[in-house]
KOLDRENMAR-943404 format. One record per residue (C-alpha): residue number from 1; residue in three letters; x, y, z. Coordinates in steps of 0.25 Angstrom, whole numbers, plus 5000, padded with zeros to 4 digits. Layout:
# residues N
nunu: NUM | miza: ALA | u: X | v: Y | w: Z
...
# end
This chain:
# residues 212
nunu: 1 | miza: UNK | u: 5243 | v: 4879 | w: 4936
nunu: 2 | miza: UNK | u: 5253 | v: 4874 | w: 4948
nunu: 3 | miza: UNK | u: 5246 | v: 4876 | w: 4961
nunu: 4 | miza: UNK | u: 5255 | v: 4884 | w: 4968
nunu: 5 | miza: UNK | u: 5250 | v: 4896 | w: 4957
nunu: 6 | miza: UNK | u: 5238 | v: 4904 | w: 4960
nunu: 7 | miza: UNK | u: 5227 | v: 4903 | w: 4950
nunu: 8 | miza: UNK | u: 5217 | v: 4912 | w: 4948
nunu: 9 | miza: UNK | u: 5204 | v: 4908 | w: 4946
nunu: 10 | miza: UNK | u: 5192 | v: 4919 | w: 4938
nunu: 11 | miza: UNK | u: 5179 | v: 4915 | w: 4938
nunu: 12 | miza: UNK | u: 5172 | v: 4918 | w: 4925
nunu: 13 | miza: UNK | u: 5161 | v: 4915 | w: 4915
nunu: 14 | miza: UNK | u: 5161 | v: 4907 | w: 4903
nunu: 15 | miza: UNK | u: 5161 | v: 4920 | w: 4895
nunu: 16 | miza: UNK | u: 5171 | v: 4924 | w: 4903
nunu: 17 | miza: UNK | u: 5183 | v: 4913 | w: 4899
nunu: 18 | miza: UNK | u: 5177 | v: 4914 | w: 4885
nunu: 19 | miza: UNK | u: 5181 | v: 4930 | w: 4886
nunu: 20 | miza: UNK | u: 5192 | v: 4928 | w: 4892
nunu: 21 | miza: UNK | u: 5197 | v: 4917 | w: 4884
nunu: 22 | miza: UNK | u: 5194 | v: 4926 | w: 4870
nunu: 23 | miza: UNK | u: 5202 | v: 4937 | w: 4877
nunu: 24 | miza: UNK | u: 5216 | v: 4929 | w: 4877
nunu: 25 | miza: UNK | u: 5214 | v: 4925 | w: 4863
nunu: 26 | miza: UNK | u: 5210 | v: 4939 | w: 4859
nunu: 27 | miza: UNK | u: 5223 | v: 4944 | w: 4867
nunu: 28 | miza: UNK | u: 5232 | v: 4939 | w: 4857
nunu: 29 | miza: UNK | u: 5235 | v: 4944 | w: 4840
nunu: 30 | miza: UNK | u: 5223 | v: 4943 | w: 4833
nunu: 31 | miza: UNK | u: 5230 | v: 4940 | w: 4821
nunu: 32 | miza: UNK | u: 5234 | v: 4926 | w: 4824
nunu: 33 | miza: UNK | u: 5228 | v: 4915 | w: 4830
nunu: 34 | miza: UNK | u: 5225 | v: 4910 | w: 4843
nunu: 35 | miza: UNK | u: 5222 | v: 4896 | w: 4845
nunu: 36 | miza: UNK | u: 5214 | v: 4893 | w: 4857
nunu: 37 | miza: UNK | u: 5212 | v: 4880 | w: 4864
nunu: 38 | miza: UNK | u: 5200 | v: 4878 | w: 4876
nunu: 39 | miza: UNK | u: 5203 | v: 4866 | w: 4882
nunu: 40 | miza: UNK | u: 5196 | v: 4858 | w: 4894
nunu: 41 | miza: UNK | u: 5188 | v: 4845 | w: 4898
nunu: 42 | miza: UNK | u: 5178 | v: 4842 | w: 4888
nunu: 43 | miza: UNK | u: 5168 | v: 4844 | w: 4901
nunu: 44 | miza: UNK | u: 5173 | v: 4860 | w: 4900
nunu: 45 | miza: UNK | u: 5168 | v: 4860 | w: 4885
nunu: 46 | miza: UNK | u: 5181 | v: 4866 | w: 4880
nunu: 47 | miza: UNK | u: 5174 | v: 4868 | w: 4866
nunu: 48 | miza: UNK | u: 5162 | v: 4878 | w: 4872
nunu: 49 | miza: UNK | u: 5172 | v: 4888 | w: 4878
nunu: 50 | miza: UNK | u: 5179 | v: 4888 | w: 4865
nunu: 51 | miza: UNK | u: 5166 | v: 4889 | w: 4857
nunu: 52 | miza: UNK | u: 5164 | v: 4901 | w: 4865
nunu: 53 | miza: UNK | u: 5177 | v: 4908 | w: 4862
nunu: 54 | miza: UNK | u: 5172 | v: 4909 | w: 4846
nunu: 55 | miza: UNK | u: 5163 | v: 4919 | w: 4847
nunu: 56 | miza: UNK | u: 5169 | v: 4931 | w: 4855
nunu: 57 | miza: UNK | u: 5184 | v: 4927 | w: 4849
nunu: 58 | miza: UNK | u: 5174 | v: 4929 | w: 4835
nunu: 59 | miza: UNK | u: 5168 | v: 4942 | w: 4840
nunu: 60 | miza: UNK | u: 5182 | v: 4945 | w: 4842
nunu: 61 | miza: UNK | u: 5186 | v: 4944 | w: 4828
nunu: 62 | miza: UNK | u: 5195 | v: 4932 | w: 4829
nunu: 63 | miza: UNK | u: 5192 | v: 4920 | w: 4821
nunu: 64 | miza: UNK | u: 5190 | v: 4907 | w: 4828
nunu: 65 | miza: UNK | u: 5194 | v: 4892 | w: 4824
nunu: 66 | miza: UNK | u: 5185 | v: 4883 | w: 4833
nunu: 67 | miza: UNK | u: 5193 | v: 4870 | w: 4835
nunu: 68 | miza: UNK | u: 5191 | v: 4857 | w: 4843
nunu: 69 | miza: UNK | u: 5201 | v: 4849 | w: 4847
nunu: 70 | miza: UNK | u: 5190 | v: 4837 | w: 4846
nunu: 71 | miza: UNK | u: 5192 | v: 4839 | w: 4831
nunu: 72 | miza: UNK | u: 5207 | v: 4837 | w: 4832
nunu: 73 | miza: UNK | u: 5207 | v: 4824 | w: 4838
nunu: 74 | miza: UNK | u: 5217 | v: 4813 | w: 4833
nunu: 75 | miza: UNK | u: 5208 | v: 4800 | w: 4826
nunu: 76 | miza: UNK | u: 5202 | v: 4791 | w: 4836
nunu: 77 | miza: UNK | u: 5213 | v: 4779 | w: 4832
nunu: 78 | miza: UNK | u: 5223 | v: 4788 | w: 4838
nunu: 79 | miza: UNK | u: 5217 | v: 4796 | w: 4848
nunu: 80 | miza: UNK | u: 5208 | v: 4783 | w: 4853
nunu: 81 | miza: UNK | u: 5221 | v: 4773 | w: 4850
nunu: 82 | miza: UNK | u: 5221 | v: 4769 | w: 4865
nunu: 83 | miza: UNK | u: 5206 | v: 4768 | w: 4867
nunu: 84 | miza: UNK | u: 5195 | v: 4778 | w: 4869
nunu: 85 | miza: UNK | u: 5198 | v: 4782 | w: 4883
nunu: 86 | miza: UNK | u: 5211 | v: 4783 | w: 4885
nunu: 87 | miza: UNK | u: 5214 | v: 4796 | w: 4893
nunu: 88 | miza: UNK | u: 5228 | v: 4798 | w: 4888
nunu: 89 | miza: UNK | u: 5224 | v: 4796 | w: 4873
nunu: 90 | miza: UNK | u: 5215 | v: 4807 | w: 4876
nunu: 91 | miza: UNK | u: 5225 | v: 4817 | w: 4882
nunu: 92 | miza: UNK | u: 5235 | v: 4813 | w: 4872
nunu: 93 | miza: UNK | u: 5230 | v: 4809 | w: 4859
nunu: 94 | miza: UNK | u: 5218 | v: 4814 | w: 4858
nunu: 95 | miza: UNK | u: 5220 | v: 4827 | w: 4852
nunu: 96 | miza: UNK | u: 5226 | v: 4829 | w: 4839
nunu: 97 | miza: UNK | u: 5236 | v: 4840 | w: 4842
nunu: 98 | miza: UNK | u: 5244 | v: 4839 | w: 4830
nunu: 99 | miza: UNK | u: 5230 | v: 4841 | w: 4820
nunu: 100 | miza: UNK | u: 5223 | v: 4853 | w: 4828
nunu: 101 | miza: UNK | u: 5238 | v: 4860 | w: 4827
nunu: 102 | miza: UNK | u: 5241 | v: 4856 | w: 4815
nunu: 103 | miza: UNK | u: 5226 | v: 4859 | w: 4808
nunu: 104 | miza: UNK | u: 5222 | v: 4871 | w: 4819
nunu: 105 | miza: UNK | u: 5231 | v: 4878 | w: 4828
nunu: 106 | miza: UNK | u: 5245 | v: 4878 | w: 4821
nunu: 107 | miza: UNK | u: 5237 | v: 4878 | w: 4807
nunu: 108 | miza: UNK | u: 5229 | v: 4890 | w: 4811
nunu: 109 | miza: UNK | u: 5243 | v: 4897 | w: 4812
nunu: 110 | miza: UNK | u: 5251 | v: 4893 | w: 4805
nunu: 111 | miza: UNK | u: 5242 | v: 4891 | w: 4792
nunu: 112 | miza: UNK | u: 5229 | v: 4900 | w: 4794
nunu: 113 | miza: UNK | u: 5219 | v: 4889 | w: 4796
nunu: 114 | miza: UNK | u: 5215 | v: 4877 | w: 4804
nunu: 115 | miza: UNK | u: 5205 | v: 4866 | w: 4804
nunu: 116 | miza: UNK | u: 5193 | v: 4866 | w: 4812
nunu: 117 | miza: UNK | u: 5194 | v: 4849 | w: 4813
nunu: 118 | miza: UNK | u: 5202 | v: 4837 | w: 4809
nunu: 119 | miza: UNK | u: 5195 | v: 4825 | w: 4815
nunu: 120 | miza: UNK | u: 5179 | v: 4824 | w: 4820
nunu: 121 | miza: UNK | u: 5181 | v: 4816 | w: 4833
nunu: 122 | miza: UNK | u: 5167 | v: 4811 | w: 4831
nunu: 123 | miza: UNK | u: 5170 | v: 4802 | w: 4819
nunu: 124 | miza: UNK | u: 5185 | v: 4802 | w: 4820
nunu: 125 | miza: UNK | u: 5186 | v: 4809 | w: 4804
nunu: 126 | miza: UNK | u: 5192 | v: 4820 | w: 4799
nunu: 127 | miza: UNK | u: 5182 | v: 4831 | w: 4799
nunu: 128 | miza: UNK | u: 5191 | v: 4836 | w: 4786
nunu: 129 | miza: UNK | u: 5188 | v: 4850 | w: 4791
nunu: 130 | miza: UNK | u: 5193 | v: 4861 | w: 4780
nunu: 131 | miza: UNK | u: 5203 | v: 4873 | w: 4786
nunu: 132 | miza: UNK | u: 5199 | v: 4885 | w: 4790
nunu: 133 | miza: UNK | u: 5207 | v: 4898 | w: 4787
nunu: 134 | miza: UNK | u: 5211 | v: 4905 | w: 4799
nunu: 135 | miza: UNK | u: 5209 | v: 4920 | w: 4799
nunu: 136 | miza: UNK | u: 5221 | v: 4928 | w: 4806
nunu: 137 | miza: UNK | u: 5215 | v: 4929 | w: 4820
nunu: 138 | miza: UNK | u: 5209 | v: 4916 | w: 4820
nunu: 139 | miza: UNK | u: 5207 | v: 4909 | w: 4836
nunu: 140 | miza: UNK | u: 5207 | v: 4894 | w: 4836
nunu: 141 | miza: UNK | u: 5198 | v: 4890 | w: 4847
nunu: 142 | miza: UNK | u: 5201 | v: 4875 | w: 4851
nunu: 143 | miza: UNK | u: 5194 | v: 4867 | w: 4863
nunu: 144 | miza: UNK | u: 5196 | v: 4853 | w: 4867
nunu: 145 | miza: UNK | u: 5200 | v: 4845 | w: 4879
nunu: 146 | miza: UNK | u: 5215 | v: 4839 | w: 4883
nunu: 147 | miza: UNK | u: 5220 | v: 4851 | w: 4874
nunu: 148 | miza: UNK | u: 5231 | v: 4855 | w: 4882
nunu: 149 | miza: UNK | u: 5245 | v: 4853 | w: 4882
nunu: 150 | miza: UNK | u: 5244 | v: 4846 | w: 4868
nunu: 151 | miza: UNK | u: 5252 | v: 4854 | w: 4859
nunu: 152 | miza: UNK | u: 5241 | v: 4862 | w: 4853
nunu: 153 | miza: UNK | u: 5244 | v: 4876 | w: 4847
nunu: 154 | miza: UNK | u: 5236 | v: 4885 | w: 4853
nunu: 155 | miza: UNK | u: 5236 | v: 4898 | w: 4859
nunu: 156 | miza: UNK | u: 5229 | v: 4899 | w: 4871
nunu: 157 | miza: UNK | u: 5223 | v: 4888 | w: 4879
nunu: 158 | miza: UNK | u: 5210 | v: 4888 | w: 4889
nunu: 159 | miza: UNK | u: 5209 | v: 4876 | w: 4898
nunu: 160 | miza: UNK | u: 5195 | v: 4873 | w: 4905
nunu: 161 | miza: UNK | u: 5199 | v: 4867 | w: 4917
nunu: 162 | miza: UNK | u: 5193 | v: 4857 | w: 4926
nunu: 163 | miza: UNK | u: 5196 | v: 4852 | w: 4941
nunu: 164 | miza: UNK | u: 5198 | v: 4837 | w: 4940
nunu: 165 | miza: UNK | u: 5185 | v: 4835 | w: 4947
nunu: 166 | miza: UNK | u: 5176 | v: 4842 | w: 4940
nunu: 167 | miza: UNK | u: 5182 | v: 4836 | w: 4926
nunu: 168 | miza: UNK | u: 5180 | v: 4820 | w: 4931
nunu: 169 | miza: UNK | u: 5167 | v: 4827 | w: 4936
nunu: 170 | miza: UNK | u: 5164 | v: 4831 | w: 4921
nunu: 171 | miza: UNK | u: 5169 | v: 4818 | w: 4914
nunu: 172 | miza: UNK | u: 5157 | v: 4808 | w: 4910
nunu: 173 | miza: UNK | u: 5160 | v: 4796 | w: 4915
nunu: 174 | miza: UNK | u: 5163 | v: 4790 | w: 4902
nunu: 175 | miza: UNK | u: 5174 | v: 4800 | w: 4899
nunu: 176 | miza: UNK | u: 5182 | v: 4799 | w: 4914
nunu: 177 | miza: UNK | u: 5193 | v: 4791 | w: 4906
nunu: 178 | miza: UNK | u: 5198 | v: 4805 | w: 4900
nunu: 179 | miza: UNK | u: 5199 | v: 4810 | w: 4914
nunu: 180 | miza: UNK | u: 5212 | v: 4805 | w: 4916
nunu: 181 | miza: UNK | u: 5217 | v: 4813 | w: 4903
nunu: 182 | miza: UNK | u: 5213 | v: 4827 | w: 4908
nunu: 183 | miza: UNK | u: 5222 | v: 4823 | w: 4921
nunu: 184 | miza: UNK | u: 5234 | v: 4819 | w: 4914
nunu: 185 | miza: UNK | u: 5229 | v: 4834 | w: 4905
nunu: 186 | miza: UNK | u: 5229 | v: 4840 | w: 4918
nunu: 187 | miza: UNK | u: 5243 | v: 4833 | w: 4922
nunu: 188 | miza: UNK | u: 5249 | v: 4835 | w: 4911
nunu: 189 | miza: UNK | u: 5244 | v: 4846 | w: 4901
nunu: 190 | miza: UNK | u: 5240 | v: 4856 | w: 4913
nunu: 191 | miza: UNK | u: 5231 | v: 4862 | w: 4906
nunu: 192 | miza: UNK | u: 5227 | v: 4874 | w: 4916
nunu: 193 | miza: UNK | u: 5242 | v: 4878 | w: 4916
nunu: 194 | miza: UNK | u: 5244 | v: 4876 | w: 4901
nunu: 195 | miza: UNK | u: 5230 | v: 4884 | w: 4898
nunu: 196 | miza: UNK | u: 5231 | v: 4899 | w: 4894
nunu: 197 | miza: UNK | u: 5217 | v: 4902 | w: 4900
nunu: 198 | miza: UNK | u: 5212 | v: 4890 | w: 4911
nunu: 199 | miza: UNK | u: 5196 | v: 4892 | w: 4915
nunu: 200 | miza: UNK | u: 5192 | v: 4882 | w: 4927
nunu: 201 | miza: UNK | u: 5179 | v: 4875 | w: 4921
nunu: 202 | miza: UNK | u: 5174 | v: 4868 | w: 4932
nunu: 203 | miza: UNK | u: 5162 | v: 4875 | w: 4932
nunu: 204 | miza: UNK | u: 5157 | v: 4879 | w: 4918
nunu: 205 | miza: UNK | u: 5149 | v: 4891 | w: 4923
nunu: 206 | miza: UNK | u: 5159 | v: 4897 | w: 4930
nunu: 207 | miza: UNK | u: 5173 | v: 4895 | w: 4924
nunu: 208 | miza: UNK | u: 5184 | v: 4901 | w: 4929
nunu: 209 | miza: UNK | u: 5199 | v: 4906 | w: 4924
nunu: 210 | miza: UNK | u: 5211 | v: 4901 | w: 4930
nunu: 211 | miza: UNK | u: 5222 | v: 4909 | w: 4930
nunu: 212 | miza: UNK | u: 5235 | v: 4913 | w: 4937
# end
């Protein structure tokens, strides 16, 4: 957001983003699918929002395909090609975006199915995960960090923001080498302007939506 415009900032619970995130996906047809991606410092623990959007979006009828972008990540002899910690490798080649829109979000639409993994980052293998059928309605729920700006196909797109502070605050001392990737992600990707729904995490008990 430019900083002449006015943001609006809402206090709410953890409950309350989950609410109001599964609210915009419910907004839209329910007959086709929405692909939803959480995005934010792993210190923000992406995945734990988007594990708690299953449930309700469940009780709400809709199928959910639970994604992570971890699971999506190009082999270590690409994505490590310039060493193990080079910020810019982990902006930028990091992520298979070609694979998860390939195997997920395009396939999910265009095909009716989607696979759940295609490489354990643990191991470095192929997890040989089998497709799932999608059902008409299905919500893909992705999280991951860096997710932004990449060419993903996805519907709508939450962003758990951080001061610049707070996340060198957050960041071990053995992981400050990524730091420099979330600035140029903030330079460059403007995630808090590219995000459909933007939720200031600075403080995990009490979050709070940005909006304009």
């Amino acid at each position: 957001m430019c900083e002449h415009e006015r943001v609006r900032v809402e206090p709410v619970t953890v409950d309350g983003v989950v609410s109001h995130v599964v609210d915009r996906v419910l907004s839209q047809d329910a007959d086709r699918p929405v692909r939803l991606v959480v995005d934010g410092h792993p210190s923000t623990h992406p995945e734990s929002l988007a594990d708690a959007l299953v449930p309700p979006l469940q009780v709400a009828g809709r199928p959910v395909a639970r994604v992570r972008v971890r699971d999506f990540w190009r082999p270590a002899s690409l994505r490590l090609e310039q060493g193990r910690r080079d910020p810019d490798a982990l902006l930028d080649d990091w992520i298979d975006v070609d694979g998860l829109n390939r195997e997920v979000l395009t396939s999910v639409v265009r095909r009716g199915r989607w696979l759940p993994s295609l490489r354990d980052p643990d191991v470095d293998r192929p997890t040989r995960a089998a497709y799932v059928e999608a059902a008409p309605g299905t919500v893909v729920v992705l999280d991951g960090s860096l997710a932004l700006g990449r060419g993903l196909d996805v519907d709508l797109a939450v962003h758990l923001a951080l001061r610049p502070a707070t996340e060198m605050r957050r960041t071990p001392l053995d992981e400050a080498w990524t730091l420099a990737a979330y600035t140029r992600y903030r330079r460059e990707a403007a995630p808090e302007r590219r995000a459909d729904v933007v939720v200031r995490f600075d403080h995990p008990d009490r979050p709070a939506l940005l909006g304009r």
